[in-house]
mmCIF file as gemmi writes it, N, C-alpha and C atoms, coordinates in Angstrom:
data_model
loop_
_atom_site.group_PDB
_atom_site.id
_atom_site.type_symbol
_atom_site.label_atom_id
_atom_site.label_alt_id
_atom_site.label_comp_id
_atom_site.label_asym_id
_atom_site.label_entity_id
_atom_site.label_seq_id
_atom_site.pdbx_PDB_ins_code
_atom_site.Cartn_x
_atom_site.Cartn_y
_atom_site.Cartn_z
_atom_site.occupancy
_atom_site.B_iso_or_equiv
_atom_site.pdbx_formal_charge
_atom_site.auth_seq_id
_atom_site.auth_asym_id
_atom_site.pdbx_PDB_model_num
ATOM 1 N N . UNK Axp A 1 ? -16.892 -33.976 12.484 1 0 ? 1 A 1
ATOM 2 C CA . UNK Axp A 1 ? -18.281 -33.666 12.36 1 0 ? 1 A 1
ATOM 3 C C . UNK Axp A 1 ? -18.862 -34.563 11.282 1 0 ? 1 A 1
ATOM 4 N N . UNK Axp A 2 ? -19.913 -35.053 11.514 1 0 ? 2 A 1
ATOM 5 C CA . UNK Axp A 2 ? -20.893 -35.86 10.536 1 0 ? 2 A 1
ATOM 6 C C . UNK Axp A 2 ? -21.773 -35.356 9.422 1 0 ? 2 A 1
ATOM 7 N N . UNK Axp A 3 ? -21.596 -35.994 8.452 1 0 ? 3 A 1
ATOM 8 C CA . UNK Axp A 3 ? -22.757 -35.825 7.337 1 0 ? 3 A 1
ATOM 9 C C . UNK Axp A 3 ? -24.437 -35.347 8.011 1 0 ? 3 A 1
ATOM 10 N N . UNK Axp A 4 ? -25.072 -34.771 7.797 1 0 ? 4 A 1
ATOM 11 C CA . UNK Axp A 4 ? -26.794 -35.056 7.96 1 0 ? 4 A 1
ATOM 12 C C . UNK Axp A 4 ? -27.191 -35.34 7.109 1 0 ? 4 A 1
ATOM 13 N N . UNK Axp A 5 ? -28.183 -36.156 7.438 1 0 ? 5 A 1
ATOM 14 C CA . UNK Axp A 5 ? -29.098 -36.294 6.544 1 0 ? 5 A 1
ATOM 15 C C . UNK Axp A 5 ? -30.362 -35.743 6.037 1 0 ? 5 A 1
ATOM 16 N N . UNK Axp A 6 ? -31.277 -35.462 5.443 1 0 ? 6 A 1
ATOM 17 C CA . UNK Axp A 6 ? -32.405 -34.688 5.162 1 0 ? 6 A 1
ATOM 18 C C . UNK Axp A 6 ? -33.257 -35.454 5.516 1 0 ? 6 A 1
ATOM 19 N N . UNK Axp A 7 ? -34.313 -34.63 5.84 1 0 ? 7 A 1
ATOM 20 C CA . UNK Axp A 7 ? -35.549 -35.73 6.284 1 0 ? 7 A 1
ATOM 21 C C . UNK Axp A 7 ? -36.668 -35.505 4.862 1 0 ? 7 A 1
ATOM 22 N N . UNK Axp A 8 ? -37.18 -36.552 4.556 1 0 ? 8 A 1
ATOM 23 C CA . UNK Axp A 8 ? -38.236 -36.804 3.464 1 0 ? 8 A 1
ATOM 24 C C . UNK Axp A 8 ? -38.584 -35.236 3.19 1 0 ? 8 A 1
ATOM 25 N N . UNK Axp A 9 ? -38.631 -34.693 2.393 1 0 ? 9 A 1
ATOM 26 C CA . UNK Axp A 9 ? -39.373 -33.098 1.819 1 0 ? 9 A 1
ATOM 27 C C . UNK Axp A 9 ? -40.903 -33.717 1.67 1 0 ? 9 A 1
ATOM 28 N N . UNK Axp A 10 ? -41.398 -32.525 2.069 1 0 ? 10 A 1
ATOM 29 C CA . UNK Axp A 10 ? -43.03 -32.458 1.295 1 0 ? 10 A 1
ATOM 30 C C . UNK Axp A 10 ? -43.122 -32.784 0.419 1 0 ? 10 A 1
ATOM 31 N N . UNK Axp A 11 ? -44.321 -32.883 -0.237 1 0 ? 11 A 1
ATOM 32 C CA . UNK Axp A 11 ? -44.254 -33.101 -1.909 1 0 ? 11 A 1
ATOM 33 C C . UNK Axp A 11 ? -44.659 -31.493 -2.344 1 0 ? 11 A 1
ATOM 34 N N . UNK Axp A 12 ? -44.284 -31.604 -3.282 1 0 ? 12 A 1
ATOM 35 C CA . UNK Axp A 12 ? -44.106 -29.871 -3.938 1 0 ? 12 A 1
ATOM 36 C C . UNK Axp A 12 ? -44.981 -30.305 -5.341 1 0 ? 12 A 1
ATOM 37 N N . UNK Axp A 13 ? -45.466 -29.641 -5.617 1 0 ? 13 A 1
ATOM 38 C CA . UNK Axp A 13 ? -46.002 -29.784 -7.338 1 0 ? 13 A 1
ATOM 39 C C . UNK Axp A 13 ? -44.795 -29.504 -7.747 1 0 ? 13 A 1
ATOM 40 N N . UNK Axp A 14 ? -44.061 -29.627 -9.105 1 0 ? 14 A 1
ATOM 41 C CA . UNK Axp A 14 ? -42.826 -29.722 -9.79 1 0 ? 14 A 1
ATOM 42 C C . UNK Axp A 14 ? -43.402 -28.884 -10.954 1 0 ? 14 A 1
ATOM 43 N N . UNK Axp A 15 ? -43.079 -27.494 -11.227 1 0 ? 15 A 1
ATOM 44 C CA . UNK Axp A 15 ? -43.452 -26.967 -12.958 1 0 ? 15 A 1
ATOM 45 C C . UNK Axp A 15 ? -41.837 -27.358 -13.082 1 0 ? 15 A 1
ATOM 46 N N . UNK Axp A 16 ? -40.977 -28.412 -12.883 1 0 ? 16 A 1
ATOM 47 C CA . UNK Axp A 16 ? -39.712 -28.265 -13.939 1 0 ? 16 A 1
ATOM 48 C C . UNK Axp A 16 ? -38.863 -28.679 -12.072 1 0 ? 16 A 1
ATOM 49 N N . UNK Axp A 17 ? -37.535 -28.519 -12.713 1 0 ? 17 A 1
ATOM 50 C CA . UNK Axp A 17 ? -36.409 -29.031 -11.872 1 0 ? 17 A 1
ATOM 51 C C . UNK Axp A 17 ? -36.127 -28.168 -11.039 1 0 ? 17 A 1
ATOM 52 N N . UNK Axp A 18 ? -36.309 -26.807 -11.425 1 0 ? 18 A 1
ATOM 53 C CA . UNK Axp A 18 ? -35.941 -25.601 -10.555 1 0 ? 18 A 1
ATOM 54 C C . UNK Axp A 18 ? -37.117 -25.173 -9.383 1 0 ? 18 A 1
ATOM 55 N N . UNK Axp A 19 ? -38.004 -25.901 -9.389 1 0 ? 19 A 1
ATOM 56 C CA . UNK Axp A 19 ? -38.927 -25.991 -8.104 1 0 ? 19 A 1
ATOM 57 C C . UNK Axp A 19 ? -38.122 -26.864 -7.23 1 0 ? 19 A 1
ATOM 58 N N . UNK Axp A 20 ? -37.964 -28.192 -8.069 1 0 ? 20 A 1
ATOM 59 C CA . UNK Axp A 20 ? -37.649 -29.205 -6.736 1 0 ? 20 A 1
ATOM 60 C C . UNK Axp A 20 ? -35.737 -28.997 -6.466 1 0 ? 20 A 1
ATOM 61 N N . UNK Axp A 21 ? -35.352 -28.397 -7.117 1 0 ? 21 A 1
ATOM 62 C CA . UNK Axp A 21 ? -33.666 -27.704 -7.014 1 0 ? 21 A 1
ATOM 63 C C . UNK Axp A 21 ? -34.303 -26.856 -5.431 1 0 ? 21 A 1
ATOM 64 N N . UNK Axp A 22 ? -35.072 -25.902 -5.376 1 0 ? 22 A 1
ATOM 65 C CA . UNK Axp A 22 ? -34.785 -24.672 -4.49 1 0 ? 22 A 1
ATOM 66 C C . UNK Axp A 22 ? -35.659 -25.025 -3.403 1 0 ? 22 A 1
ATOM 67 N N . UNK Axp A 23 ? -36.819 -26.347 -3.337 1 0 ? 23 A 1
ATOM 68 C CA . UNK Axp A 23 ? -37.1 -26.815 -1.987 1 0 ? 23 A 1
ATOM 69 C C . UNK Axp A 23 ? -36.017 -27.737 -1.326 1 0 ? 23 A 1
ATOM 70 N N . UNK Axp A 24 ? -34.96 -28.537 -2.536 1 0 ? 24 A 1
ATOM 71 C CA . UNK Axp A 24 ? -34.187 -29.122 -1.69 1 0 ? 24 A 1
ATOM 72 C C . UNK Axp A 24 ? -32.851 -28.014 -0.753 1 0 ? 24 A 1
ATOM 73 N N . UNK Axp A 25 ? -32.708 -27.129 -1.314 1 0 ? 25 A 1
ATOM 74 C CA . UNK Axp A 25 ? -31.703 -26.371 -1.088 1 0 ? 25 A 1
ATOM 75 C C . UNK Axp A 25 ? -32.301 -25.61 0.248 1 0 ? 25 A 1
ATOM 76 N N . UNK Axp A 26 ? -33.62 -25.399 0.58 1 0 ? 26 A 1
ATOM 77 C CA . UNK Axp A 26 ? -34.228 -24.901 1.193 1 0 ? 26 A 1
ATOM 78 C C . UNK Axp A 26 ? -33.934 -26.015 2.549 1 0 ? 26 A 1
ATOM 79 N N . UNK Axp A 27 ? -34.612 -27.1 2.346 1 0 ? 27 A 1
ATOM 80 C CA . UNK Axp A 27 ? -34.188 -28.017 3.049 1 0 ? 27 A 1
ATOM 81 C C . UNK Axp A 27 ? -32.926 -28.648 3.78 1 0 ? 27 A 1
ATOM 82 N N . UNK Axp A 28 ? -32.256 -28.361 3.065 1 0 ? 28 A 1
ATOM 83 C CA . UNK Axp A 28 ? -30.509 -28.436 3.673 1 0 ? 28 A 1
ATOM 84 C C . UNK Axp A 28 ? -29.937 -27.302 4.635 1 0 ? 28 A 1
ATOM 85 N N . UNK Axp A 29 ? -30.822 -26.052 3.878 1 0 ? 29 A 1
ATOM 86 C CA . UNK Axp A 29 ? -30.374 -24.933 4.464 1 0 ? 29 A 1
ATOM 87 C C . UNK Axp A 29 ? -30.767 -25.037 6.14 1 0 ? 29 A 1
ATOM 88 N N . UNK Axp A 30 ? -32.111 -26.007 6.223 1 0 ? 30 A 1
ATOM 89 C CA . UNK Axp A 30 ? -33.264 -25.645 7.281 1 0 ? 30 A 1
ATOM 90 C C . UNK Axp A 30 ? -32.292 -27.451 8.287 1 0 ? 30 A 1
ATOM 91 N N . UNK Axp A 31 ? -31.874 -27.849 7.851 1 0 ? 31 A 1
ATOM 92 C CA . UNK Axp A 31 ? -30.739 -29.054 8.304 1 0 ? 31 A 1
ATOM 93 C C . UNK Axp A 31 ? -29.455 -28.243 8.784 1 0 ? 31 A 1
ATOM 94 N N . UNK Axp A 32 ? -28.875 -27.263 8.412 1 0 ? 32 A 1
ATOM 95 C CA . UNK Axp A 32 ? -27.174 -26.875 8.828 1 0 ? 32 A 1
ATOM 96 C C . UNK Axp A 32 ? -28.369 -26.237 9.826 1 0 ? 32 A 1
ATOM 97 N N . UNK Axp A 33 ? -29.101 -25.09 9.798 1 0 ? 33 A 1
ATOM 98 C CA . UNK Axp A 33 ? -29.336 -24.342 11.022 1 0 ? 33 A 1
ATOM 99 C C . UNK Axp A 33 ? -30.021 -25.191 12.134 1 0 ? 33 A 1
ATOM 100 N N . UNK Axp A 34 ? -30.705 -26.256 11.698 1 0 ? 34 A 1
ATOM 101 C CA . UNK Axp A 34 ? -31.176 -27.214 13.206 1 0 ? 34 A 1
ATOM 102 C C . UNK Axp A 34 ? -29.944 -27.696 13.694 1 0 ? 34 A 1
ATOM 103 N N . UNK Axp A 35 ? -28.691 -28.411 12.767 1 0 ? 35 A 1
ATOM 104 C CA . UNK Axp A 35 ? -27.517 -29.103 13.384 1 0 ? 35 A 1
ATOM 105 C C . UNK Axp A 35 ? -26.989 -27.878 14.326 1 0 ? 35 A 1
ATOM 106 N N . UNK Axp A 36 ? -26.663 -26.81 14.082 1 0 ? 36 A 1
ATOM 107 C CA . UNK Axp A 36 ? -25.877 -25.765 14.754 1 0 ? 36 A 1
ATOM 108 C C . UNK Axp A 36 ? -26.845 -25.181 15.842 1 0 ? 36 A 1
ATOM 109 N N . UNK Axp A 37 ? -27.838 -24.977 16.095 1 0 ? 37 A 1
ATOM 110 C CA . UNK Axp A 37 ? -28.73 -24.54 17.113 1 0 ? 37 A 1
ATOM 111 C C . UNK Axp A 37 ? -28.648 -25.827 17.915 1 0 ? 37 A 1
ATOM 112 N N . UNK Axp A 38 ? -28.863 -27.293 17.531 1 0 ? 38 A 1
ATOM 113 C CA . UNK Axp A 38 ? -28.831 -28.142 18.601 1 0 ? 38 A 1
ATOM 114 C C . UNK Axp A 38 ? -27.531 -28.355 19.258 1 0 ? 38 A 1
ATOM 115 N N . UNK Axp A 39 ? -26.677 -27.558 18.579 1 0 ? 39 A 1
ATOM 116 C CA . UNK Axp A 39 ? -24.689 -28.174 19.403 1 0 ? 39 A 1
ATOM 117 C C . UNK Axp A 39 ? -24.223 -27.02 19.771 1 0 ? 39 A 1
ATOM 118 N N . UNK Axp A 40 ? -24.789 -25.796 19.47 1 0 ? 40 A 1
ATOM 119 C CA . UNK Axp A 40 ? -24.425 -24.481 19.984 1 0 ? 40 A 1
ATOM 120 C C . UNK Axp A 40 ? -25.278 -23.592 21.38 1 0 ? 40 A 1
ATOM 121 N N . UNK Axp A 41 ? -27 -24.315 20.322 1 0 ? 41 A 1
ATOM 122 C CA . UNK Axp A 41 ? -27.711 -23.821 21.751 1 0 ? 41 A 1
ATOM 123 C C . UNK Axp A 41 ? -28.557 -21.946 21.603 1 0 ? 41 A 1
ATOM 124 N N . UNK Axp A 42 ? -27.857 -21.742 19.81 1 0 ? 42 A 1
ATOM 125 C CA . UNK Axp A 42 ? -28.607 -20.471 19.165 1 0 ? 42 A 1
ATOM 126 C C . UNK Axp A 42 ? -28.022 -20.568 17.94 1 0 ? 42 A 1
ATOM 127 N N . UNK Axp A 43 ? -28.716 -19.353 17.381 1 0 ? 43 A 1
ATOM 128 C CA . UNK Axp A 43 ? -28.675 -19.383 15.929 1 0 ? 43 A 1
ATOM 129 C C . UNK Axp A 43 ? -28.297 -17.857 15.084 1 0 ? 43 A 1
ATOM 130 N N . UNK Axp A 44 ? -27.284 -17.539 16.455 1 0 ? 44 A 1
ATOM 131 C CA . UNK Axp A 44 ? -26.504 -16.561 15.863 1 0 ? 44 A 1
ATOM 132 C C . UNK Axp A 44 ? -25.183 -17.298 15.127 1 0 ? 44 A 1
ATOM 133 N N . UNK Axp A 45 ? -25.191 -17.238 13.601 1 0 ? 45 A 1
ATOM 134 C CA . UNK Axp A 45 ? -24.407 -18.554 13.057 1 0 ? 45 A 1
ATOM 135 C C . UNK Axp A 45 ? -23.327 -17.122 12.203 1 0 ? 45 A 1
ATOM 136 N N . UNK Axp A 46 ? -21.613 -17.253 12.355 1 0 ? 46 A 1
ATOM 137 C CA . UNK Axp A 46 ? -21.071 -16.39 11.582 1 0 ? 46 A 1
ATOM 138 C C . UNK Axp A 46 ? -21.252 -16.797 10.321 1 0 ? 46 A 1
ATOM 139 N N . UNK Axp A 47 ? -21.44 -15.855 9.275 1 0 ? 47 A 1
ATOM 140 C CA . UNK Axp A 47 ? -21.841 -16.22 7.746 1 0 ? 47 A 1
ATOM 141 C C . UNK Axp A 47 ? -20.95 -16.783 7.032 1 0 ? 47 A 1
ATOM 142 N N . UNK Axp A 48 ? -19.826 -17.197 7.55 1 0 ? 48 A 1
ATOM 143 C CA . UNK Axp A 48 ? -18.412 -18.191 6.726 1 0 ? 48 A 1
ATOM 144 C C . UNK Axp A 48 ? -18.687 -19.772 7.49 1 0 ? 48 A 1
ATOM 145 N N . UNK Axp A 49 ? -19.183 -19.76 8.085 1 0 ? 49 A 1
ATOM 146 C CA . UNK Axp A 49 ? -19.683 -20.812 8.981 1 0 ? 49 A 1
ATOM 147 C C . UNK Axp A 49 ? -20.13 -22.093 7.901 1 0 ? 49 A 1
ATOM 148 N N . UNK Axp A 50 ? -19.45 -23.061 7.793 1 0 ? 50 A 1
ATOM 149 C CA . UNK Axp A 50 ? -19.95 -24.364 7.411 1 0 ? 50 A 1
ATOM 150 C C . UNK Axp A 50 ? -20.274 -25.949 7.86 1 0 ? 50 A 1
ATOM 151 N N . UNK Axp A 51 ? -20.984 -26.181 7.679 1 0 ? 51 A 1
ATOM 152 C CA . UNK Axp A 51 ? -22.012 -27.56 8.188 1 0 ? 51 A 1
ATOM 153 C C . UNK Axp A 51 ? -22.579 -28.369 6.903 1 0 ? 51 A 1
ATOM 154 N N . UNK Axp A 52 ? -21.707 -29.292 6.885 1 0 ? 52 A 1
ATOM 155 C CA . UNK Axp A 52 ? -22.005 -30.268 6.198 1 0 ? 52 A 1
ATOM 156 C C . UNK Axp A 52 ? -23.39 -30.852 6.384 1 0 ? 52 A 1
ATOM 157 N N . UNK Axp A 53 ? -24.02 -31.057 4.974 1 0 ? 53 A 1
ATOM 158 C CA . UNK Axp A 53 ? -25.463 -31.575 5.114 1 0 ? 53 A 1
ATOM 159 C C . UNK Axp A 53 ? -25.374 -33.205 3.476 1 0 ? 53 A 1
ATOM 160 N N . UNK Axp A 54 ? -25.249 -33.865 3.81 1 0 ? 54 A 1
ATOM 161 C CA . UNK Axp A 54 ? -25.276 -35.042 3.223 1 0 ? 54 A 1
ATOM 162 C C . UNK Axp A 54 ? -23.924 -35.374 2.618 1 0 ? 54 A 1
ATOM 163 N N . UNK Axp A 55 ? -23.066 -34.868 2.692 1 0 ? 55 A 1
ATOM 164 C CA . UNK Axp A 55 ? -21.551 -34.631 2.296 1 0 ? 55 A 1
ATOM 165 C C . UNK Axp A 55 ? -21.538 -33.054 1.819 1 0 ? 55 A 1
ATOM 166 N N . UNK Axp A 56 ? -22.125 -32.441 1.897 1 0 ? 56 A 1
ATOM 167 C CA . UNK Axp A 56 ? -22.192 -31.067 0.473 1 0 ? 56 A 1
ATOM 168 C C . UNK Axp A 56 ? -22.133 -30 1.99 1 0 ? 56 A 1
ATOM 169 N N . UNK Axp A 57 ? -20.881 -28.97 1.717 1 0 ? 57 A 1
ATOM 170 C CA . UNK Axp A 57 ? -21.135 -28.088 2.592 1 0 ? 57 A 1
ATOM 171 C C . UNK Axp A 57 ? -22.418 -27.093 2.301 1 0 ? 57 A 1
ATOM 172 N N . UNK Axp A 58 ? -22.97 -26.26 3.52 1 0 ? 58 A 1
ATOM 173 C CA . UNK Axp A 58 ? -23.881 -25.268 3.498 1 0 ? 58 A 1
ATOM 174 C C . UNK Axp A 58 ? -23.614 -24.382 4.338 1 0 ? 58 A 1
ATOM 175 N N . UNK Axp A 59 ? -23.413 -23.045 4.194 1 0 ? 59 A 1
ATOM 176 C CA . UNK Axp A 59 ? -23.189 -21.889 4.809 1 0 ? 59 A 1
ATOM 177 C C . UNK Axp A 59 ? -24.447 -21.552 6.094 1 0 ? 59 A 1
ATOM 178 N N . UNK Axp A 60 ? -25.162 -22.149 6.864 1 0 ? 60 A 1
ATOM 179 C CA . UNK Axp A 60 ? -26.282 -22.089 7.41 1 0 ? 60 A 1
ATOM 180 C C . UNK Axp A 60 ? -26.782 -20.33 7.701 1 0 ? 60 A 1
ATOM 181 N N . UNK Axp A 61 ? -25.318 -19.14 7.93 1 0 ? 61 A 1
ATOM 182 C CA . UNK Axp A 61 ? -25.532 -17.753 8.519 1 0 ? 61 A 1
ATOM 183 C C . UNK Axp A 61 ? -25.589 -17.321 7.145 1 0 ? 61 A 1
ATOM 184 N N . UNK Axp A 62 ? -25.661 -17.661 5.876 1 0 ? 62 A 1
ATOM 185 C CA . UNK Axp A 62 ? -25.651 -17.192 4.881 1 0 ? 62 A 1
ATOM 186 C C . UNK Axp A 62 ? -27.285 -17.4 4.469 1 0 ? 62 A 1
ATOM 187 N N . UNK Axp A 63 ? -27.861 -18.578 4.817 1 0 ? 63 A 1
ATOM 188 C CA . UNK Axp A 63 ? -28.507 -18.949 4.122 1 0 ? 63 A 1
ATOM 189 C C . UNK Axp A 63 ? -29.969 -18.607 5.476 1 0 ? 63 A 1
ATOM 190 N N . UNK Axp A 64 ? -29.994 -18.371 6.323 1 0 ? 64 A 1
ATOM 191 C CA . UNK Axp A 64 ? -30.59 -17.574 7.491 1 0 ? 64 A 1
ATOM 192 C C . UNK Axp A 64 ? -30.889 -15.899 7.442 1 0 ? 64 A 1
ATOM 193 N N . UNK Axp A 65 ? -29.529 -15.482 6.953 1 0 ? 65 A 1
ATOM 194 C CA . UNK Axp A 65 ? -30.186 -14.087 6.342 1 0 ? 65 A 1
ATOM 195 C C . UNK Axp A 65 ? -30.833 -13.93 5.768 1 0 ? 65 A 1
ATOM 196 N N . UNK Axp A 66 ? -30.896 -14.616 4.342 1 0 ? 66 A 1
ATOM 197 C CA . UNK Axp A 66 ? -31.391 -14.349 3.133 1 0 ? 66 A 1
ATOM 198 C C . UNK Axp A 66 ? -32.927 -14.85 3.64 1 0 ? 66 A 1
ATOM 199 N N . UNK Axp A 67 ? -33.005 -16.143 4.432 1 0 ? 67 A 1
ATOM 200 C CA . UNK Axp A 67 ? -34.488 -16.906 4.458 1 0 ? 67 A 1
ATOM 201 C C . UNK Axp A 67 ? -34.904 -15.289 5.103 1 0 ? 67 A 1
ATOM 202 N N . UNK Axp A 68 ? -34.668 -14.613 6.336 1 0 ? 68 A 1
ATOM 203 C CA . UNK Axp A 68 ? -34.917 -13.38 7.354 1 0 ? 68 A 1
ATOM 204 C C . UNK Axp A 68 ? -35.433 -12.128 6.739 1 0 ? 68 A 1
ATOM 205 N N . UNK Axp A 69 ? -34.114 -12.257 5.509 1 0 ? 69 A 1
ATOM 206 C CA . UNK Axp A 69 ? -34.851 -10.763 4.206 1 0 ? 69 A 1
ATOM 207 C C . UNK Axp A 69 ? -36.066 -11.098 3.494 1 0 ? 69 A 1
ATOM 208 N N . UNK Axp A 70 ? -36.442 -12.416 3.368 1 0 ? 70 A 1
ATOM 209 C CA . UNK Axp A 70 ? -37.241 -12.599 2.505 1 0 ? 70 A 1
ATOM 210 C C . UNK Axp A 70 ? -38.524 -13.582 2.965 1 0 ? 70 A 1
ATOM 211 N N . UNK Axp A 71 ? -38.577 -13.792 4.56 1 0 ? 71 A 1
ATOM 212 C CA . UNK Axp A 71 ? -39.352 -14.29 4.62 1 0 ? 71 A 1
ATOM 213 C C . UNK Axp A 71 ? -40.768 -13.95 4.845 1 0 ? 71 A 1
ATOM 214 N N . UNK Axp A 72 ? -41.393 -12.667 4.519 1 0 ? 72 A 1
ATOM 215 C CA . UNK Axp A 72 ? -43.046 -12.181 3.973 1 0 ? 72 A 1
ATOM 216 C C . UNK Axp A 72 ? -43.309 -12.787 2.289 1 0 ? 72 A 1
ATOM 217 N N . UNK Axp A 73 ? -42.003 -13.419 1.597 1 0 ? 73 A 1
ATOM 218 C CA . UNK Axp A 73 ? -42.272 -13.581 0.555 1 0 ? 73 A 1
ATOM 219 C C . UNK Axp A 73 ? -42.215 -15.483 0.211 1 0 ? 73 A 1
ATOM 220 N N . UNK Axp A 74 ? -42.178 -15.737 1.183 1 0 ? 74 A 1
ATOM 221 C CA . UNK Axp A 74 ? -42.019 -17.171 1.606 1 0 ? 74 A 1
ATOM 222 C C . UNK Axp A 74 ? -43.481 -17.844 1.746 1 0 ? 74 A 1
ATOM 223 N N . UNK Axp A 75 ? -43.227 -18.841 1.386 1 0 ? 75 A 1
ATOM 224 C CA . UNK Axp A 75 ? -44.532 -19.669 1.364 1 0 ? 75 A 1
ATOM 225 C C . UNK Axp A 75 ? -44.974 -20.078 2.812 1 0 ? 75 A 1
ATOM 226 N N . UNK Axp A 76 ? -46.118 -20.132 3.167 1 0 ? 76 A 1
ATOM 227 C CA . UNK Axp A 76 ? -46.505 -20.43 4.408 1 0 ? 76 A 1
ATOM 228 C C . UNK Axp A 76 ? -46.344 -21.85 5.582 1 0 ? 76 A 1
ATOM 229 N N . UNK Axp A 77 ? -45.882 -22.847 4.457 1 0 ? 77 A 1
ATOM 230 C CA . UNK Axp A 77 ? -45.138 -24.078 4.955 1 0 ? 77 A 1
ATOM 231 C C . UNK Axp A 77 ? -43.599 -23.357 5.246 1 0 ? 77 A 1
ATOM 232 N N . UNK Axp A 78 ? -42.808 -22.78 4.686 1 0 ? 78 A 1
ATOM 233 C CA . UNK Axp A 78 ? -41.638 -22.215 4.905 1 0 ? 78 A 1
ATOM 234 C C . UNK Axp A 78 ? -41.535 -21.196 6.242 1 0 ? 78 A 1
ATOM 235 N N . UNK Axp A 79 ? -42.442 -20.3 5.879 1 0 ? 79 A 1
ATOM 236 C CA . UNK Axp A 79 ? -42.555 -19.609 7.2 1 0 ? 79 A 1
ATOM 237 C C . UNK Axp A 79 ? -42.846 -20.498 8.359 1 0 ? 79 A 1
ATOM 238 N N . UNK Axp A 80 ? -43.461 -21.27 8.777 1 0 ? 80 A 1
ATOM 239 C CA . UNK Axp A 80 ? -43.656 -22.035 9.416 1 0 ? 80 A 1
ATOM 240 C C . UNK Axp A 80 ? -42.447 -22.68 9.98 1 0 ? 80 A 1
ATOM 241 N N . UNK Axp A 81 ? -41.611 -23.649 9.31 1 0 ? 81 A 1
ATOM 242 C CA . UNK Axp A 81 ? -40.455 -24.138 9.339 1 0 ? 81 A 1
ATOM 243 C C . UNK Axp A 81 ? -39.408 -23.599 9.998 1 0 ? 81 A 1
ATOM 244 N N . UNK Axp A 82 ? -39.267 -21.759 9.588 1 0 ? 82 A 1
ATOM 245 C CA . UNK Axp A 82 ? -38.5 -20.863 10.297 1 0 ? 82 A 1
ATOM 246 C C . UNK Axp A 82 ? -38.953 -20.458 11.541 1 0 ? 82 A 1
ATOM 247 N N . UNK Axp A 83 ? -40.277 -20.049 11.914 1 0 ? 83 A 1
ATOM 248 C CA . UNK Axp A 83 ? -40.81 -19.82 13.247 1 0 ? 83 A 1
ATOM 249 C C . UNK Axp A 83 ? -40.288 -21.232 14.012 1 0 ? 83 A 1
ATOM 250 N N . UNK Axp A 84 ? -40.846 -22.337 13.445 1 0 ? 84 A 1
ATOM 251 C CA . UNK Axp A 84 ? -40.597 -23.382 14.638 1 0 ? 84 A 1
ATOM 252 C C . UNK Axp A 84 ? -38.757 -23.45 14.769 1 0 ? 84 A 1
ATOM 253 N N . UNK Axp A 85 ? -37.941 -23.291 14.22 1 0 ? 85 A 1
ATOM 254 C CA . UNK Axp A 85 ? -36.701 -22.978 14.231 1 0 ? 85 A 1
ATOM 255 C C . UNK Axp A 85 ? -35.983 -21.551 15.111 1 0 ? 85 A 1
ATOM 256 N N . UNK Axp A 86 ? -37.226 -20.907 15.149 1 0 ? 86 A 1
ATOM 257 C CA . UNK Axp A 86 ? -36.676 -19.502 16.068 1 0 ? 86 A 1
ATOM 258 C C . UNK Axp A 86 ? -36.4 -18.393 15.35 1 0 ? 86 A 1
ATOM 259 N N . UNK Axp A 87 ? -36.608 -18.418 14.446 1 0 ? 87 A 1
ATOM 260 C CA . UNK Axp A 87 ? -36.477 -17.348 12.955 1 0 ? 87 A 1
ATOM 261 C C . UNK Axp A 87 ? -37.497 -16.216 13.054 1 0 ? 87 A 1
């Protein structure tokens, strides 16, 4: 299986590192679940499940729950991102 790559992020205003830390992480997360929906065909992903995203593993069923619990509290570019993903 291959590395992915990320595609360019938005630009984010930056108050500090921990903005642009948790859109990139966001972003990787939103990379393992497109790689596994396009080679599986859904996005029922088991939560030990790993998919390499630029060399760095990412749990994609780990990181799908959490977006699922929390996405009324998600920014509206994010929500977005997950609807067009099937979320």
């Amino acid at each position: 299986m291959g590395s992915l790559e990320l595609p360019d992020a938005p630009a984010v205003p930056a108050v500090g590192n921990r903005l642009l830390a948790r859109e990139r992480a966001f972003q990787r997360g939103l990379a393992a679940a497109r790689a596994f929906r396009e080679r599986e065909g859904h996005l029922d992903v088991p939560q030990r499940h790993i998919e390499e995203v630029e060399g760095d593993p990412v749990r994609p069923g780990q990181w799908l729950a959490t977006c699922a619990a929390a996405v009324r509290g998600l920014s509206p570019n994010r929500q977005e991102a997950l609807a067009e993903l099937g979320l």
